[in-house]
C-alpha positions in Angstrom: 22.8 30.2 -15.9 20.6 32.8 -14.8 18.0 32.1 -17.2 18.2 28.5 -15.9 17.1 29.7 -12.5 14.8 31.6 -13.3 12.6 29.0 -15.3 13.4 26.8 -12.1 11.9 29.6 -9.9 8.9 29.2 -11.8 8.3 25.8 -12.1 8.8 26.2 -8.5 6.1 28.6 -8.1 4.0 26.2 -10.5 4.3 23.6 -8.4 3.4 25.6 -5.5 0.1 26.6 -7.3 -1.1 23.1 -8.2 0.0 21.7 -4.6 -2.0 24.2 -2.9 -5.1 24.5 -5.4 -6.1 21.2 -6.5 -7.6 18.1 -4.6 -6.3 15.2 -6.2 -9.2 13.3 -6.2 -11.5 16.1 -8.4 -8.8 16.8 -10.7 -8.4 15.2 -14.0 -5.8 12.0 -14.4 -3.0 14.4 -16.8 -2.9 16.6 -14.6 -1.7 14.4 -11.9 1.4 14.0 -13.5 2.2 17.6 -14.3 3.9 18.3 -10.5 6.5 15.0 -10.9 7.1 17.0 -14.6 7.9 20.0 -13.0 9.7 18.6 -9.9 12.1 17.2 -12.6 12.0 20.5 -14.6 13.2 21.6 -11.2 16.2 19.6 -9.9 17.4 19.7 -13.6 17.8 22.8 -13.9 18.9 23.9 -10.4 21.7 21.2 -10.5 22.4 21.8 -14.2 23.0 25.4 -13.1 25.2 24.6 -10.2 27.6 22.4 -11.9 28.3 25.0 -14.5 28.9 27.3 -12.1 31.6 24.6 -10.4 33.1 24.6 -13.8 31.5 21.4 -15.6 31.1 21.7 -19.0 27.5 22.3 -20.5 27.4 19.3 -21.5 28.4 17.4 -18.9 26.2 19.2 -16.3 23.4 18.4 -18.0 24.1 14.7 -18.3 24.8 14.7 -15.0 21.9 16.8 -13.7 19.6 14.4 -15.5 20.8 11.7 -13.6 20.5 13.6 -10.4 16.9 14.9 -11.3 15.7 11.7 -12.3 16.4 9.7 -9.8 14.5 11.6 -7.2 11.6 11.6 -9.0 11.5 8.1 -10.5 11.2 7.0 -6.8 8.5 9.6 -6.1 6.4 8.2 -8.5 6.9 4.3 -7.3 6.0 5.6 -4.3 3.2 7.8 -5.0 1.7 4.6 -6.6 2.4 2.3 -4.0 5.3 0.2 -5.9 8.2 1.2 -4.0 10.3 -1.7 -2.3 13.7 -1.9 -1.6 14.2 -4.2 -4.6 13.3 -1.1 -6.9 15.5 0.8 -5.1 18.4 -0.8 -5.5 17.6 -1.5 -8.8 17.2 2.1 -9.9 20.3 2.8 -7.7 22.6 -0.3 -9.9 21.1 1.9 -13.2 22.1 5.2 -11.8 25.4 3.9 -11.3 25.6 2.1 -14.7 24.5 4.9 -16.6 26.8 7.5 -14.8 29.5 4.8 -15.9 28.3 4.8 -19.1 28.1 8.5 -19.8 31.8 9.2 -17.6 33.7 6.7 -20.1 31.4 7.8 -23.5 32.9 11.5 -22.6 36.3 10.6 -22.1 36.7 8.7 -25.0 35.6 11.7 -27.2 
């Protein structure tokens, strides 16, 4: 777990770096997707980390945690491009729910 917080701490600081020393606009295009990579890297780890601790399985945190971290940052990006409605977020809210559905039943059954 604390090796898990440690790599967040440092995407974390990474993310801090490229916020503060790059313009957008004089950067090249892959590199504009690097902080939503570490953003993720981020909240999956940190609540990956704190569901262990809770008592969740490995497993199981991490399904959940990619859930969690993925959500977040699937509506950052639809909004950092300008395609963000309320249609998309429902939409990614219904899959959410699906998929936590999905995964609670799949790990019950096994």
């Amino acid at each position: 777990m604390r090796r898990k917080l440690i790599i967040a701490a440092w995407s974390l600081v990474g993310l801090l770096v490229i916020f503060m020393g790059t313009d957008p606009a004089k950067v090249p295009s892959f590199l504009l997707i690097v902080p939503f990579a570490l953003l993720f890297v981020v909240l999956l780890l940190t609540i990956s980390a704190f569901l262990q601790h809770k008592g969740y399985t490995k497993t199981r945190s991490l399904q959940v945690a990619v859930l969690c971290a993925a959500t977040p940052v699937l509506l950052l990006v639809l909004q950092s491009i300008g395609q963000l409605t309320i249609r998309d977020i429902l939409t990614v809210a219904i899959l959410f729910a699906l998929s936590y559905f999905y995964m609670s039943r799949s790990t019950a059954s096994s």
